[in-house]
VOGUPA-752488 format. One record per residue: residue in one letter; x, y, z of N, C-alpha, C, CB in turn. Coordinates in steps of 0.001 Angstrom, whole numbers, plus 500000, padded with zeros to 6 digits. Glycine has a CB too. Layout:
N
aXYZXYZXYZXYZ ...
end
This chain:
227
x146371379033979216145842379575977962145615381078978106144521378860977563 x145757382229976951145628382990977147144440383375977004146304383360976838 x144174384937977311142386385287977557142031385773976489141850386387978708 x140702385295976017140350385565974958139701387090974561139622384574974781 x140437387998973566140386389221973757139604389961972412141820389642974056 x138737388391971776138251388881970698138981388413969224138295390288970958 x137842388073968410138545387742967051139143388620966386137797387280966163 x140010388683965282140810389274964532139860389541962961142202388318964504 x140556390716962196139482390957961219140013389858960469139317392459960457 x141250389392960489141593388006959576141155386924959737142730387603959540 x140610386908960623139650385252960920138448385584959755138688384993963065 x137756386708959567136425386774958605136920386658957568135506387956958550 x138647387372957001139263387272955419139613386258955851140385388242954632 x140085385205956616140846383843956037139329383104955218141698382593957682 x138159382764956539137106382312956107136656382631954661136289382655956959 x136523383946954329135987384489952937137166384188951786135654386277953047 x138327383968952027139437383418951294139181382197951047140649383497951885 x138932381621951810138009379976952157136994379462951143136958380071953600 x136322380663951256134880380208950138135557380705948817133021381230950456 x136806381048948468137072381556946927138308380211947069137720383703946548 x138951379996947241139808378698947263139708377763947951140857378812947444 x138431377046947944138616375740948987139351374589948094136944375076949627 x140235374855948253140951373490947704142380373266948738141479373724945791 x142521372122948731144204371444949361145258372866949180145040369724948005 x145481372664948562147085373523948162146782375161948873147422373719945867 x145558375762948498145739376823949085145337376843950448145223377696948432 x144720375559951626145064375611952435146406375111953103144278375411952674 x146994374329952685148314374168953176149036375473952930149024372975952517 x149248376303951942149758377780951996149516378235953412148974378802950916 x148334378246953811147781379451955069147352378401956512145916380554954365 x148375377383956267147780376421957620148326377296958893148549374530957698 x149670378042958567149639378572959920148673379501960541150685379120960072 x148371380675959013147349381142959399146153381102960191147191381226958841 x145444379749959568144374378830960027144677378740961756144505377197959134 x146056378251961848146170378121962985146128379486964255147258377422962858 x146572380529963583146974381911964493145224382525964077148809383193963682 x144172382431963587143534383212963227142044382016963525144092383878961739 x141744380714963285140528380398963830140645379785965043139802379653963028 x142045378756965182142055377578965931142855378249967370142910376204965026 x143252379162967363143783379819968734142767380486969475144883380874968516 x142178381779968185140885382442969148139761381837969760140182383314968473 x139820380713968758138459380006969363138482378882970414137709379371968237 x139496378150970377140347377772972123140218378510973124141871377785972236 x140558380100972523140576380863973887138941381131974281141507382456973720 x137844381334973061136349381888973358135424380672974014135579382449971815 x136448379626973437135226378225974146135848378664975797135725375759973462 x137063378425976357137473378824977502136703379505978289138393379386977385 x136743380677977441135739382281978339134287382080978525135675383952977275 x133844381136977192132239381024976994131894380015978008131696380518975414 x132506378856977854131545377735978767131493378171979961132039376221978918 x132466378340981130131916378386982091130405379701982501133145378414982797 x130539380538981318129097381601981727128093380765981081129022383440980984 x128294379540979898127103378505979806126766377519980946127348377641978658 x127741377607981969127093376461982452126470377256983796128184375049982716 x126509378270983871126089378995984774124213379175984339127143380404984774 x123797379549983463122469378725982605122499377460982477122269379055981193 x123336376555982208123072374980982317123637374215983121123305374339981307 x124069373758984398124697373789985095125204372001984056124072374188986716 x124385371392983422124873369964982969125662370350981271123208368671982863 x126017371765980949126776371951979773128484371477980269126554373702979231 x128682370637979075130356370455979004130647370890977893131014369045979109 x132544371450977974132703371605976732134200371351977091132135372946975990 x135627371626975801136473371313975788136964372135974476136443370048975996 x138175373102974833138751373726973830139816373170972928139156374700974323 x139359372091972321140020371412971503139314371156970016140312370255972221 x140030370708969096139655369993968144138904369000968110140383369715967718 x138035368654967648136934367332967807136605367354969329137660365622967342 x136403368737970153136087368719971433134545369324970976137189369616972536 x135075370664971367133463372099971413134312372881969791133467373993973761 x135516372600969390135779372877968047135338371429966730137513373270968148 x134768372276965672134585370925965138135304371196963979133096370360964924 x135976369945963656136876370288962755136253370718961345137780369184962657 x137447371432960562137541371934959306137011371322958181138657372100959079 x138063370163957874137285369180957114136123369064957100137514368176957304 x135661369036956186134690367940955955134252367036955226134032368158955986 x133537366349955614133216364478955274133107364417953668131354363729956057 x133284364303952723133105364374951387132924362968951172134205365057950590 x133284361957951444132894360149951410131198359857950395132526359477953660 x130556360897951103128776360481950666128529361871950424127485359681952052 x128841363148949889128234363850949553128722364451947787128229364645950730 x127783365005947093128242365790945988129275366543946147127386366538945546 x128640367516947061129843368270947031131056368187947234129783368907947495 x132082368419947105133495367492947136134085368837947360134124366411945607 x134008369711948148134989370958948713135606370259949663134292372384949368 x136963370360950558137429369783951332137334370222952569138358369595951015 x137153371984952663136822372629954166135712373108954086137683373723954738 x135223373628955249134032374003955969134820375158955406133538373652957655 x133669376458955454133988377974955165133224378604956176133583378553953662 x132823378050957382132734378497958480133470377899959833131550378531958533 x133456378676960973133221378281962064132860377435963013132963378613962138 x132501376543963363131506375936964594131850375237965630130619375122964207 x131066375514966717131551375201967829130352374650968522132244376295968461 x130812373846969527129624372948970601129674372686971993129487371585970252 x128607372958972453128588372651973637127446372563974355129263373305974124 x127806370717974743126821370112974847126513369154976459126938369378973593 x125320368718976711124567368452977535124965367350977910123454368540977254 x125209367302979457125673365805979941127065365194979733124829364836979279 x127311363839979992128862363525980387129088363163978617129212361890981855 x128078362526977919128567361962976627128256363259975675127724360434976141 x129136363307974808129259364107973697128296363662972541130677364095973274 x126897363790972448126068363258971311125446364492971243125095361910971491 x124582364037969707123459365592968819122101364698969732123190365658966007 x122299363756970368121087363693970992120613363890971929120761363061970996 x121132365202972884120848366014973359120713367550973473121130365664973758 x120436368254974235120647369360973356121284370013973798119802370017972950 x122106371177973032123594371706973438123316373025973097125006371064972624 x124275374098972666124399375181972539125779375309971242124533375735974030 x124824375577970229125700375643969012126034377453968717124744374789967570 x127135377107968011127816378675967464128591377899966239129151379747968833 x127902379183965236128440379349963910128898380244963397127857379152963197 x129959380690962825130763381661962445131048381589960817132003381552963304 x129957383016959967130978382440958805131312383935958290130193381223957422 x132015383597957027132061385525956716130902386485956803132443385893955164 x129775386448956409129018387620956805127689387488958045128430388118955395 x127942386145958555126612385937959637127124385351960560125321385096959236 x126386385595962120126545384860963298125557384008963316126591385584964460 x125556382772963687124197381945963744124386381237965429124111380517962215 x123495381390966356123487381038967512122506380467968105123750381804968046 x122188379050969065121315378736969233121255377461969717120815379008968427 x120231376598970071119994375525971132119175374413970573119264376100972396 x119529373210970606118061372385971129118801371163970161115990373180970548 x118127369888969079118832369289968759118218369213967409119107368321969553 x118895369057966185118695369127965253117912367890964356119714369515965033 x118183367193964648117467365550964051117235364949965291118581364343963013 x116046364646965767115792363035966270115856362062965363114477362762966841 x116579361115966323116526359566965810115487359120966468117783358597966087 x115152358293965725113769357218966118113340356766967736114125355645965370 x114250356929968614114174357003970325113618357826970605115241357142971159 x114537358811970181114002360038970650112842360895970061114981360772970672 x112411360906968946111187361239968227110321360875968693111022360929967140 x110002359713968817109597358845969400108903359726971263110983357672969282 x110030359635972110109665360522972922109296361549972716110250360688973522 x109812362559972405109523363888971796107895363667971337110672364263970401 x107369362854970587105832362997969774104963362743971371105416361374968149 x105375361516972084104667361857973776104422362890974103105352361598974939 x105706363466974160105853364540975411104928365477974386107762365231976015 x105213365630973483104556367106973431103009366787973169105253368170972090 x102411365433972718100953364919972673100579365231974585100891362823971992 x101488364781975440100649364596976941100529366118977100101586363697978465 x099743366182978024099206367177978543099867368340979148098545366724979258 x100405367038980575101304368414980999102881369301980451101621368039982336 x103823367889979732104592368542979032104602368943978078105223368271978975 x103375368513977363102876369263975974102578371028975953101334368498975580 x102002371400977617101933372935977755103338373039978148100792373623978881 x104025372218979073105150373254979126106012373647977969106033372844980044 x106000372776976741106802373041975878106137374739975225106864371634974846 x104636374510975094103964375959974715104930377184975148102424376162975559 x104982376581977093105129377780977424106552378615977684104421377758978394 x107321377356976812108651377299976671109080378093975537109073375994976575 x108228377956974450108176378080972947107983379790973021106749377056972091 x106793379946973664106329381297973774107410382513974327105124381189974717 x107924381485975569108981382528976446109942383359974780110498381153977918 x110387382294974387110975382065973369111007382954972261110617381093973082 x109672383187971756109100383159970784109283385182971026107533382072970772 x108942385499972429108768387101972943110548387634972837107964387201975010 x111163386932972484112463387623972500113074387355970762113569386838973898 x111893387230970152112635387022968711113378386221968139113259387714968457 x113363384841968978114314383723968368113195382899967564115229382691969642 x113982382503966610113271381502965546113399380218965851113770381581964170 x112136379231966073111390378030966107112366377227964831109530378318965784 x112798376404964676113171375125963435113106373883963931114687375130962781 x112875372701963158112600371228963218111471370924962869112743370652964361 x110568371788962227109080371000961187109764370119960062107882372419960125 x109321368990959833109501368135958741107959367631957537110158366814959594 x107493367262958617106615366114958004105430367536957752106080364399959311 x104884367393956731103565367817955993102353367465956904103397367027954511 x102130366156957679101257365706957864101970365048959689100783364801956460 x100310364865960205100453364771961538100957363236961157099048365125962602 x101612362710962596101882361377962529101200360146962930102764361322962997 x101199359107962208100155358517962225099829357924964340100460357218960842 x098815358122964210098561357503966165098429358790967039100270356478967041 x098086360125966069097930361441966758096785362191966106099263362302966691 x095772362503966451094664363197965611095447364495965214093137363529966502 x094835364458963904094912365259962580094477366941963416093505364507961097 x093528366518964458093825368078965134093759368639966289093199368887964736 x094737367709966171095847367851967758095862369300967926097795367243967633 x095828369977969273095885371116969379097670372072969494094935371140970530 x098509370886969630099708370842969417100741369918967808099904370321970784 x099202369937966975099606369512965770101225369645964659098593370074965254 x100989371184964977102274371869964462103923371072964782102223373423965252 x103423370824965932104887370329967001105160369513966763104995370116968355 x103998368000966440104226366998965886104556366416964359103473366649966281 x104674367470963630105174367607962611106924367467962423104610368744962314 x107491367915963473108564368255963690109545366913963839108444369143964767 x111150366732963117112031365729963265113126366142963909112351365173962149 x113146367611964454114064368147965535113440369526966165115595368435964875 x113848369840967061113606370778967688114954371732968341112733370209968563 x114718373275967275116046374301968105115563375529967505118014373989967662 x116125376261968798115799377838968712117189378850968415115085378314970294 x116932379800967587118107380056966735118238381540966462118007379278965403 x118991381901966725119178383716966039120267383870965138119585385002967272 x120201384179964132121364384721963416121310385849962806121776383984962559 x122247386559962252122291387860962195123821388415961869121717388341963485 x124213389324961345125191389851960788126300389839961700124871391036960327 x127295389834961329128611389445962467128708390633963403130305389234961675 x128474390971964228128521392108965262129865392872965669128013391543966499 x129904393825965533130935394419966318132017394155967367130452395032966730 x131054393497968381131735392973969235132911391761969334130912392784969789 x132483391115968040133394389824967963134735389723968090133287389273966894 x135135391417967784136685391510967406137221392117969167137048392942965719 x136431392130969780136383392193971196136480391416972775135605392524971128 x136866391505974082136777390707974387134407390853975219138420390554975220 x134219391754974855132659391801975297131606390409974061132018393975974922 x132723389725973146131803389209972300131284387722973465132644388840970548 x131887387671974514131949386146975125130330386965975798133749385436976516 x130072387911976817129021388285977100127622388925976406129437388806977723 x127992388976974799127454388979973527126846387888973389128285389163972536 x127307386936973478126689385401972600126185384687974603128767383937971211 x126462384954975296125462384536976888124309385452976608126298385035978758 x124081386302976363122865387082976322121907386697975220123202388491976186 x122398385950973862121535385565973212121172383789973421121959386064971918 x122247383324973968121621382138974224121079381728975672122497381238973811 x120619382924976179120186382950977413118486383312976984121127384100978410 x118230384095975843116957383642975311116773382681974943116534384120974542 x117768381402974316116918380388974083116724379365974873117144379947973132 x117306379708976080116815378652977157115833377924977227116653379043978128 x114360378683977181113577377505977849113360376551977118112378377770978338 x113785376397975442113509375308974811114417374430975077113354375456973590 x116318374763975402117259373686976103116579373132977186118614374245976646 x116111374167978325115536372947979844114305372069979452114819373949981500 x113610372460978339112394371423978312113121370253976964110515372432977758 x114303370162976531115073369262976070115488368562977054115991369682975373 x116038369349978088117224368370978724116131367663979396118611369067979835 x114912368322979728113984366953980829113705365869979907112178367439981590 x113075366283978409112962364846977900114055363772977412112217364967976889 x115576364046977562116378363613977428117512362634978521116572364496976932 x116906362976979472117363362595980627116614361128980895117099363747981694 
end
């Protein structure tokens, strides 16, 4: 595979072409496009990226493929209103351990025309894992480390997401000193921000390690309760 030397300014116009014609016909027009402009560069950036992720996670896998650490284009229209047929972004994954699930936590990248969105941890618990998650962060001792995970976190400007519930859950006092946390139906730390300079570069692969190297400590205090 060749080395990835940075996106093209046509990967941001195919995408923004994307959000003005999402329909069939005008992507079959530009499938090669599609192909020379998201699905090549980003083969080559998962390539360059994972191994400096797993150098921070030593249990990150990924795979420069389609339905690997690329997720496909399509999307699911079966159960939703909206009935567009493509994604008008980007995204990519890479995730924790030998099985490929959202129920652990990975290292997501989003790409769309005017924002980078980057960041860690897992987006929905299911009922197992919530379940754990409301423990861990009620007990004592992993309840501070998550604090002191949050905080590391918190000093480099990444944004906290996964509050749901209004109200504490029932079998946890109302004032829990980690109340806030238990509110929560996922947990991930996130930066996004305007598409950077660098992207069209090959410095964007050591661009996006430096920001998800702030959100670490909320991935290692995932991967312990997940394990």
């Amino acid at each position: 595979m060749q080395a990835f030397t940075g996106f093209s300014d046509d990967t941001i116009r195919f995408l923004g072409e994307l959000t003005l014609h999402n329909e069939k016909a005008w992507f079959d027009r530009n499938r090669l496009r599609y192909e020379e402009v998201w699905v090549e560069p980003a083969k080559r950036f998962v390539e360059a990226l994972g191994p400096k992720l797993q150098r921070l996670a030593p249990g990150i896998r990924f795979e420069p493929r389609i339905n690997g650490s690329l997720m496909r284009i399509n999307r699911d229209v079966r159960f939703s209103k909206n009935k567009e047929p493509y994604k008008t972004h980007l995204d990519l994954w890479f995730w924790e351990g030998p099985d490929k699930t959202w129920q652990r936590s990975g290292f997501y990248f989003r790409l769309t025309p005017k924002a980078l969105l980057l960041g860690t941890g897992v987006h929905l618990f299911e009922p197992p894992l919530l379940a754990r998650y409301r423990k861990a962060v009620a007990a004592d001792k992993s309840g501070a480390e998550l604090m002191k995970a949050i905080g590391a976190v918190g000093k480099k400007g990444i944004e906290l997401g996964g509050e749901h519930y209004k109200r504490v859950p029932k079998g946890f006092a109302p004032d829990h000193p980690r109340a806030r946390w238990l509110k929560h139906d996922g947990l991930y730390a996130g930066f996004e921000g305007k598409v950077p300079k660098e992207l069209k570069s090959p410095r964007f692969v050591d661009y996006c390690v430096e920001r998800f190297r702030a959100t670490l400590p909320v991935h290692q205090w995932l991967v312990k309760l997940t394990k």
